[in-house]
Structure formats: structure tokens, C-alpha cells
N, C-alpha and C positions, 0 to 999 in steps of 0.2 A: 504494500500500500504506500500511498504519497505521503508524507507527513504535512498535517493540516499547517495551513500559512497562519494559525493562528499563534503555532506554536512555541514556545520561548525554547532555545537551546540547554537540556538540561545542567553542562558545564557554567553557561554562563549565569541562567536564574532557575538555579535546581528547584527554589519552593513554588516559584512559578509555576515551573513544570508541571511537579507533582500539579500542584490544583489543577491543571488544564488537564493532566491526564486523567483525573478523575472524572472531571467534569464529563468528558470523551467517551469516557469507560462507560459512565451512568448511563448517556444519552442511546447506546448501543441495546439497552434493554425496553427502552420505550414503546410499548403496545402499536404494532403497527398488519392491520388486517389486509392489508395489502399482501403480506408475505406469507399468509397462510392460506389455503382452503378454504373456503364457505361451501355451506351445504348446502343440497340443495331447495327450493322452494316446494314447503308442504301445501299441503289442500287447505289447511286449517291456516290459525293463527302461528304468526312468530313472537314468542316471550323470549326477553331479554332479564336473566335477574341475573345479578352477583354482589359481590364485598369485597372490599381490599383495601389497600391504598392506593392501586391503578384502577379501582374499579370505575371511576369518573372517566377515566383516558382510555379506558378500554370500550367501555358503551362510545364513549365519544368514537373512536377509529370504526369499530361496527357499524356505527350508524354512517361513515365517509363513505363507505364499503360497501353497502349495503341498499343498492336502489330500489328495495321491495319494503312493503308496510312492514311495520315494526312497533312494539311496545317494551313498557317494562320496568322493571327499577334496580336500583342498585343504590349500595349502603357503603359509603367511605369515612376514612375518619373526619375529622372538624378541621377545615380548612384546604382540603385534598382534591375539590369537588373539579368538574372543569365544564364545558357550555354541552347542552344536547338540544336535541330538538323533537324529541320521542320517547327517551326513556326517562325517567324521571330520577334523577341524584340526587340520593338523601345521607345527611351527617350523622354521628354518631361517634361515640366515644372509643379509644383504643389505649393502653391496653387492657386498662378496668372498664368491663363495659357499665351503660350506664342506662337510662329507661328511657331516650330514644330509639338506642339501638334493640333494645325487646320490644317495642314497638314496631319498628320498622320489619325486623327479622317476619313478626307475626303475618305484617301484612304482605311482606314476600311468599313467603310460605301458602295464606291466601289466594296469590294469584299462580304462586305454579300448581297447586288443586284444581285451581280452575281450568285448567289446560285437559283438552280431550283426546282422542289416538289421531285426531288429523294433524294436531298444531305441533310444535318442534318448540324446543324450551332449549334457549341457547343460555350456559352459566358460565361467568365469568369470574376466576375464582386468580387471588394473586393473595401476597404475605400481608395481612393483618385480617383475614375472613375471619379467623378462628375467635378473633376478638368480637369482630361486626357482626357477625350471624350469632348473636346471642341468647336468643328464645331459649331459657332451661327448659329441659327436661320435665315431666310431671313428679311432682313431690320434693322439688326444688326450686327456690324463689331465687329473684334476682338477686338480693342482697346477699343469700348465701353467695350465691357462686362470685360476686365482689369479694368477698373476704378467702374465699378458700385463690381465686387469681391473684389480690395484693398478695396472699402469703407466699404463695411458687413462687412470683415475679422476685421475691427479696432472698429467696433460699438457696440460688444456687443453681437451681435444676437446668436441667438444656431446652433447650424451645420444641426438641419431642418430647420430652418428659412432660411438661407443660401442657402440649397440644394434646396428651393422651387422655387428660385430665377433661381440658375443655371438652372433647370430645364425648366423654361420657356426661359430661353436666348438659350436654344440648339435645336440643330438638330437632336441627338439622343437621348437624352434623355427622360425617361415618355412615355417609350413605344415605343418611337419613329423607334429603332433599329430594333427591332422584327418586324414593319412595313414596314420595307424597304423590304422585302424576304415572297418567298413563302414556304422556306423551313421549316422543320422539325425544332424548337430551343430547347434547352436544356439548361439552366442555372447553374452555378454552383459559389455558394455566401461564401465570407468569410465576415462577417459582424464589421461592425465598429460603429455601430450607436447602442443606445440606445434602448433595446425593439425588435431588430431585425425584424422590418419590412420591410419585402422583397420589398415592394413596394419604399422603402426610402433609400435603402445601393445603393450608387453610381447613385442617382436618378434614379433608374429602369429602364434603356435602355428595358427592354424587358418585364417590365408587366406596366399595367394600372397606370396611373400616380394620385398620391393622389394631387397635388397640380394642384390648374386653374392657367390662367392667373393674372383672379384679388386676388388669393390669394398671386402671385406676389408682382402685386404694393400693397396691405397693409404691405406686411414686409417692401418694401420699404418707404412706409408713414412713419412708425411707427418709425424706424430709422431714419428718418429724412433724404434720398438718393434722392435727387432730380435727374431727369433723362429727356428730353426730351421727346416733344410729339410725334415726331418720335418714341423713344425707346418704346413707350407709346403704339400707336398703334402695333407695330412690337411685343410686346407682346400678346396683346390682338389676334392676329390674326392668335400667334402660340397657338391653338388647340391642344390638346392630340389626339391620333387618338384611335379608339378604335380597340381592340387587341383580342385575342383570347389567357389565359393564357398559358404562356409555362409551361413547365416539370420544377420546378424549388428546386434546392437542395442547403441548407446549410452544408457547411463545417466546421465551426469553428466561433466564436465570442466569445463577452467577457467574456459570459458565461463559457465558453471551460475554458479560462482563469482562471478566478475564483476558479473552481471548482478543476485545476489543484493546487494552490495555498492550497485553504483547504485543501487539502488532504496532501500534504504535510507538513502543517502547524499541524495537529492535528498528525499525526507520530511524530512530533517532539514533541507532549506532549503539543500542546498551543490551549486551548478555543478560536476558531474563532466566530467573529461578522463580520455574509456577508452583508455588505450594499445594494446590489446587483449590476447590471449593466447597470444602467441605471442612477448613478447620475448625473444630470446636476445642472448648476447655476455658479456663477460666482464663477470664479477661489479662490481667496483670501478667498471669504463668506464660500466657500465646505471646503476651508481649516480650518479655524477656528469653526467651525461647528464640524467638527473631533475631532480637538484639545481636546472641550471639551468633547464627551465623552472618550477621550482618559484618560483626567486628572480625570475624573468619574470613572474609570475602576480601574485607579492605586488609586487613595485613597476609593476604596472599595464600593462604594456608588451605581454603576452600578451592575446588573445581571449578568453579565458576570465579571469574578471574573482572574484577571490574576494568570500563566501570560497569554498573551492572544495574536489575535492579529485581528484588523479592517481591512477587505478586503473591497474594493471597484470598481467600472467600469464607464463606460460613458464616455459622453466628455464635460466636464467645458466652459465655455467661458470667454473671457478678455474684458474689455472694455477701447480698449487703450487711455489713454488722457496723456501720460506721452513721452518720445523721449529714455526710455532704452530698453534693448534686453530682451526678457523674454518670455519663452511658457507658457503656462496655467500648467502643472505640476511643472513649478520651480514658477511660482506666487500661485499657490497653496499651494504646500508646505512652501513657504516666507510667507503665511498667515498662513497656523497653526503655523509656528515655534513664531514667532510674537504673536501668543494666548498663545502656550506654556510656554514662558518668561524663560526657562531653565528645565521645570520641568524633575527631577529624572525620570531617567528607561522608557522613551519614546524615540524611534526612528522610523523616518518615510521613506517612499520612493515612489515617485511618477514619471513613463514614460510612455512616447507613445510608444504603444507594436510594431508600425514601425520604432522603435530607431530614428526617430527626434522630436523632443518636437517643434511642431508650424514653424518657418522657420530658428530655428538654427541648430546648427551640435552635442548638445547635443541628449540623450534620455530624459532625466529626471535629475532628482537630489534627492537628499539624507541627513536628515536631526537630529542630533544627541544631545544628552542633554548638550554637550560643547559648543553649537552652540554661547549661552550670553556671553561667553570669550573670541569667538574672534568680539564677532558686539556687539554693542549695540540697544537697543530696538529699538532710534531715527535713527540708522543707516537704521532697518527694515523696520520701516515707510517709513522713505526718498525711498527707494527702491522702496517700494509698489507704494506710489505717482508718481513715474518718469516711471513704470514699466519695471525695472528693472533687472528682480531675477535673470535673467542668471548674470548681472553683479556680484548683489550680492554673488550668489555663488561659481564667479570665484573668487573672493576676498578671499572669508571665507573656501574654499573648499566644495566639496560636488556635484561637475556637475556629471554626469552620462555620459557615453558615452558608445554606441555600436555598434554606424553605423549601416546602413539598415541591418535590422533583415528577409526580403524579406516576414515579413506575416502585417496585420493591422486588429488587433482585440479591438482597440481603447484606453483609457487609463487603467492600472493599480495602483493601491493605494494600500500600507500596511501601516499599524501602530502598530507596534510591542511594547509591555505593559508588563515590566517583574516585579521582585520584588526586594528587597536588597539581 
């Protein structure tokens, strides 16, 4: 490929770079129905429902695409929405859901019922559905299922572990969706999750659910979430149904990402190492983890011989025990910086490709070999400890901001390794 004329030379303005190459990377995942297959026109009605955080950008491209009648709706989080002219985009809370979004979910649910064996129910499912599509389960109220998501969210668990849970608290979820209708469904996934299994991006509304009941309660054991025998039951007795697979298509994920990044990256002349897209583990540990081979790469020692630069994907987890502000890519990066201790000719860059990093109003942050001049190391710690790193880095500089990006193909990492 050409390298875009927009681009800054990464020798001469490496932090530049980095931001531009992100920017590049993200835009590679953008919902775009041009490039896929549409099905074809039923006898009946075409319903459009989905959730996400591309779920705005995704109806929007369907409907550019799409020169036949059309309805529908779709539930994105607050702020995400983007223009239609047919289906209708409705807000809602992520990652605590909130009593929009069980509203909304209900009246979705509603209209894909209404769908009969002529009409086609096209669903449009991207990284934060598991949130948006909230309708619990019977025998469980919304506020429960609040409390039992802030707890996962602050313990640690991974976003399947997480998903398994939501899964079994919902009503459409794990197939559940595709159960309600005798029509025709068609899927269409932009994926946020590790590995990209279609059974696990937005807990699968519409194919066969990987996770039971009791695979439930052990994540819940395991975290230590105690929950009532109520809740207990009400799990147990929400069943998967079983489903007949739909028609189901990928659009973009981190992959997408990635690969747009390399490419980029090696026009500009830099040895890429793809970690690939699927890292997980805890935020700070993936940090320092990098760090080193990062400081391998610059003093020679590593195969891959700068300059160069560490690509990565997936989604990290925090294990908050501290009372500061901080998403998993600014405590990630606050941990390699922290491994780093200043070294020469590394700089890094870590967001969530739906421009909010966890439940702040950054994306990410941004991480530079001057970083020891303005913090000190005990500064770094303190942060880590408290977790922090949005604070830390509104201190030192270095937050990212780009407001909703309208796609979620999960996180992106570079780590940029040049020479003197």
C-alpha cells in the first residue's frame, strides 16, 4: 500500500505517528455494506434491529445499501447515535445498563415477534450489545442485574467471563433473539472480542449460546459475587433455547485493525511484531510484559531488529481495588511506562477503537521516553495502587481523546522502537 500523504514520518514525529496510525487503524473497521453480501428481497417485511456501539453506523450503511423498504430499530450507547432515515436509533446506557435500555430491548424484542415466515429480520450485533440488549431474564429485575455487572466490571474477570454472566441474566441473549420469530435472520457482526467467536460478540442474540446456567454461577463463585437464591434459581431456569443457525456475517474486528496498522507500518519502512488479537490478562501485567520486549528490540537482543514497531489487540482487564479513574488502556500503558523507567526511542499508544477507554471520556493515552521528567517512578506506582492512570495522565499529559468513533473492534496497542 501507499502511505497516506497524511502521514508524519515516524523518525521525525514518532507521537504523531503513533496517533495517525491509530486513527488509520480504527477507520479500517468502520461498518461498511458495500463490502459485504445483502440478501436477498423477501415476500414479506425487512426488520432491521441491533445494539452496539456501531449499531447507529451500521443501520446507517444498511440503509446507503439498501434500495428496498426497510424498518427497525437499534439501541446504542449515549452519545454513539449517527442520522437514519428508516430505522429508528435509540440510546441507552453501557456498561451498567440502565431503564432505557430495558425498555428499549423490550420493544425490540416486540417487533422481531412481530415478524412472520415471509419477512427477513436482519440483526446487527457489534461490542457493547451485551450491555444494550438488557431485558432480564424472568425472576430477575433490573437492579439486580446492575449490581451483580458493577461487581464483575471491578473484579477482574475477562469480558467472557463477564459476557457468560450477562448472558444468562437476559432475555435475548444466547440465542434467545432468533427464538422469538419465525422469520428468515441474517446477522451481520463487527466483533470486539478476542478470537472472534461469533457465538460470544454481544452474547449471541441469535446463534446457540456457549455458556449454561451453571457456567454462570462459577464465574460468579470464582469472583467471589454472592447473589441470592432467588437470583440462583432465576438463572438456573433460564435455559438456552435451541436455535437453528442463522446466515451469519463478519464485518470487521481486531483483526481488520491490525492488519490495517501493519501495513501501514511496514510502508513507513518499520519491522512489525503482530502480537495478534487476542491479548488478554491484566491491564498493568500486558503492559509490562511489552515493555520488555520492547527494551529487547531497542538494545538488539530481540529478532526483530528496529526500528520497528509491537502491534497488539484484545481486551485487558483491571482488577479495581484502588478509588482512581482509569480504563484498562491508560492502566496498561501506566504499567509499561512504569517497566520502561524512561528508556530511549520507545513510545507507546494504547485505545479503545470505540474512542472511550472503560467509563471515561478518554480513548486511550499515549506514552513517551520524557514521561520520568515529569512523574517519578513512586509517582507511577502510587497511581497503579489507587488505579489511577486517567488521573495520572491528566497530570503528566498524554490522555487521548476522540469521542465515539461509531465502530468497536476492541482494543488497539503500538509500541513504536526506533534508533538514535
Amino acid at each position: 500500500m501507499t502511505t497516506p500523504r497524511s502521514f508524519p514520518a515516524p523518525h521525525d514525529a514518532p507521537e504523531a505517528f503513533l496517533k495517525v496510525l491509530a486513527h488509520h487503524a480504527i477507520a479500517a473497521a468502520q461498518p461498511d455494506f458495500g463490502s459485504v453480501d445483502l440478501p436477498a428481497l423477501p415476500e414479506g417485511r425487512v426488520i432491521v434491529v441491533g445494539a452496539g456501539k456501531a449499531a447507529a453506523s451500521m443501520a446507517a450503511s444498511f440503509e446507503m445499501h439498501w434500495n428496498e423498504p426497510v424498518e427497525g430499530l437499534v439501541i446504542t450507547r449515549y452519545g454513539h447515535t449517527a442520522p437514519t432515515k428508516y430505522i429508528e436509533v435509540v440510546e441507552a446506557a453501557h456498561p451498567i445498563p440502565d431503564e432505557a435500555g430495558a425498555a428499549e430491548s423490550a420493544r425490540l424484542l416486540d417487533l422481531v415477534r412481530s415478524a412472520g415466515p415471509q419477512d427477513l429480520v436482519i440483526v446487527l450485533v457489534s461490542g457493547g450489545a451485551s450491555s444494550l440488549l438488557c431485558l432480564p431474564c424472568e425472576g430477575i429485575d433490573l437492579a439486580q442485574k446492575q449490581d451483580i455487572c458493577h461487581q464483575l466490571l471491578r473484579s477482574g474477570a475477562d469480558i467472557t467471563e463477564i459476557n457468560t454472566v450477562r448472558c444468562n441474566l437476559s432475555a435475548l441473549k444466547g440465542g434467545r433473539l432468533a427464538a422469538a420469530t419465525n422469520a428468515s435472520v441474517v446477522t451481520y457482526i463487527i466483533s470486539d472480542v478476542a478470537g472472534d467467536d461469533l457465538r460470544v460478540i454481544g452474547s449471541g442474540p441469535t446463534l446457540p449460546a456457549v455458556a449454561t446456567p451453571h457456567h454462570s454461577l462459577d464465574v460468579l463463585s470464582r469472583y467471589n459475587i454472592d447473589v441470592s437464591a432467588d437470583i440462583r434459581a432465576a438463572i438456573l431456569a433460564n435455559e438456552s433455547p435451541t436455535i437453528t443457525v442463522a446466515k451469519t456475517v463478519l464485518m470487521g474486528s481486531g483483526r481488520t485493525v491490525l492488519n490495517a496498522a501493519s501495513d501501514i507500518a511496514k510502508a513507513n519502512g518499520l519491522s512489525v511484531l503482530d502480537l495478534g488479537d487476542a491479548v488478554i490478562g491484566e491491564a498493568r501485567e500486558v503492559g509490562r510484559a511489552v515493555s520488555g520486549i520492547a527494551v529487547a528490540i531497542a538494545a538488539g537482543t530481540h529478532p526483530i531488529r528496529p526500528p520497528a514497531i509491537i502491534l497488539s489487540g484484545g481486551e485487558t482487564s483491571v482488577t479495581v481495588r484502588g478509588d482512581g479513574r482509569g480504563g484498562r488502556n491508560a492502566e496498561y500503558l501506566l504499567g509499561l511506562a512504569s517497566s520502561l523507567r524512561g528508556a530511549a526511542n520507545i513510545w507507546s499508544v494504547a485505545v479503545d477503537t470505540d474512542g472511550i477507554d472503560g467509563m471515561e471520556d478518554n480513548a486511550g493515552a499515549i506514552v513517551d521516553p520524557e514521561i520520568v521528567s515529569r512523574a517519578s517512578l513512586a509517582e507511577m506506582e502510587g497511581a497503579l495502587l489507587r488505579n489511577d492512570a486517567y488521573g495520572f495522565f491528566e497530570k503528566v499529559g498524554g490522555l487521548l481523546f476522540t469521542g465515539p468513533t461509531l465502530t468497536n473492534a476492541n482494543d488497539f496497542r503500538a509500541t513504536l522502537v526506533l534508533t538514535d
